[in-house]
C-alpha positions as CSV (number, residue, x, y, z in Angstrom):
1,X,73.4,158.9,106.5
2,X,73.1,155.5,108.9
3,X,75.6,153.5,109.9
4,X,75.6,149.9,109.4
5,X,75.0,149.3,113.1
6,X,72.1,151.8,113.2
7,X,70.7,150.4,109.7
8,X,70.9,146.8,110.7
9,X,71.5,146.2,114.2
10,X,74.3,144.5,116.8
11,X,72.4,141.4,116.1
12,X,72.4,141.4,112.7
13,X,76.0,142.4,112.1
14,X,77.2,139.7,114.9
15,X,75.0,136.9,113.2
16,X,76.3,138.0,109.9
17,X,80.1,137.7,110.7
18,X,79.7,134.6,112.5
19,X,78.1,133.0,109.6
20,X,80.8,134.1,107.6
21,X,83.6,133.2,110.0
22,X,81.6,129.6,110.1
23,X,81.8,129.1,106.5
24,X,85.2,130.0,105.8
25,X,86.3,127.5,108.7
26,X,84.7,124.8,106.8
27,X,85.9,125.4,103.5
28,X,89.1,125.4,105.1
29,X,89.2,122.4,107.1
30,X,87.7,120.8,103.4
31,X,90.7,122.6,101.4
32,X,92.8,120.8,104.3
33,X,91.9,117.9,104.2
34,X,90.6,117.5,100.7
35,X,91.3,114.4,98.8
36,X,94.5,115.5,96.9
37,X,96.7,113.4,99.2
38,X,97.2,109.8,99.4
39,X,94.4,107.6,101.0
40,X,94.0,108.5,105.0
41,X,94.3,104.4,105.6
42,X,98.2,104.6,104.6
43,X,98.4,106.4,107.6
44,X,97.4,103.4,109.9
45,X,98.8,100.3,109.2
46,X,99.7,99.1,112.6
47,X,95.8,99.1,112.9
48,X,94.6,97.3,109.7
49,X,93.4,93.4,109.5
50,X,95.1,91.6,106.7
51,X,92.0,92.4,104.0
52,X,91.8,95.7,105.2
53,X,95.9,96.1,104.5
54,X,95.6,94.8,100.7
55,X,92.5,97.0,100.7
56,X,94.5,100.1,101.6
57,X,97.5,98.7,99.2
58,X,95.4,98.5,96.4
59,X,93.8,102.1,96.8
60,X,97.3,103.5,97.9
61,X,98.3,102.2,94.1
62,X,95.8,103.6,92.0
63,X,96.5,106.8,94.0
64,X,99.6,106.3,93.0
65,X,99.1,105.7,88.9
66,X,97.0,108.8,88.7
67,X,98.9,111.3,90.8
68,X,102.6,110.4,90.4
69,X,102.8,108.6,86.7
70,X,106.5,108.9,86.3
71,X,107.4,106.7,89.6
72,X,103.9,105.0,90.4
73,X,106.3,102.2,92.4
74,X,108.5,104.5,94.1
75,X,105.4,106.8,95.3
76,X,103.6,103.1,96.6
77,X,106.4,102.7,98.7
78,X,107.1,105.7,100.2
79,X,103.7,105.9,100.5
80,X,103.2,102.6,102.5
81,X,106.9,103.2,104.6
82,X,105.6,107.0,105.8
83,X,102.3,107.3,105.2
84,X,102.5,110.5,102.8
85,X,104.0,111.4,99.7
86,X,106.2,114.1,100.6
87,X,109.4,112.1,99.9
88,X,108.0,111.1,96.2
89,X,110.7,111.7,93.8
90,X,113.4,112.7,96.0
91,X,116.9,111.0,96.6
């Protein structure tokens, strides 16, 4: 009976478990950053031109109507004061 190493090789095996290490990184780093959160410009207002700031506004408030429907207002203005939701709902 053979081994995996004898079957398929250092090589193979290493190749193989790097691929697999590379994939699960990036469906991490996708998971982490996936678009469940408010919009990433919310984060950056000391940045922003004017259009780009009512830009961001508007997009932080749609966000807003779809993922918090009970406090859409509240959640647009926490969201614009620290940049996240976190403190959505809380007193």
């Amino acid at each position: 009976m053979q081994t995996i190493t004898e079957r398929y090789g250092w090589k193979r095996l290493t190749v193989f478990f790097v691929s697999v290490f590379a994939v699960l990184a990036v469906v991490g780093f996708i998971k982490i950053n996936g678009g469940d959160g408010p919009p990433s410009c919310a984060q950056h207002w000391d940045t922003m031109s004017r259009n780009s700031m009512v830009d961001c506004e508007n997009a932080v408030e749609k966000w807003c109507a779809d993922s918090h429907r009970d406090d859409p207002d509240g959640c647009s203005n926490n969201v614009e004061i620290d940049g996240d939701d976190r403190n959505v709902g809380k007193q």
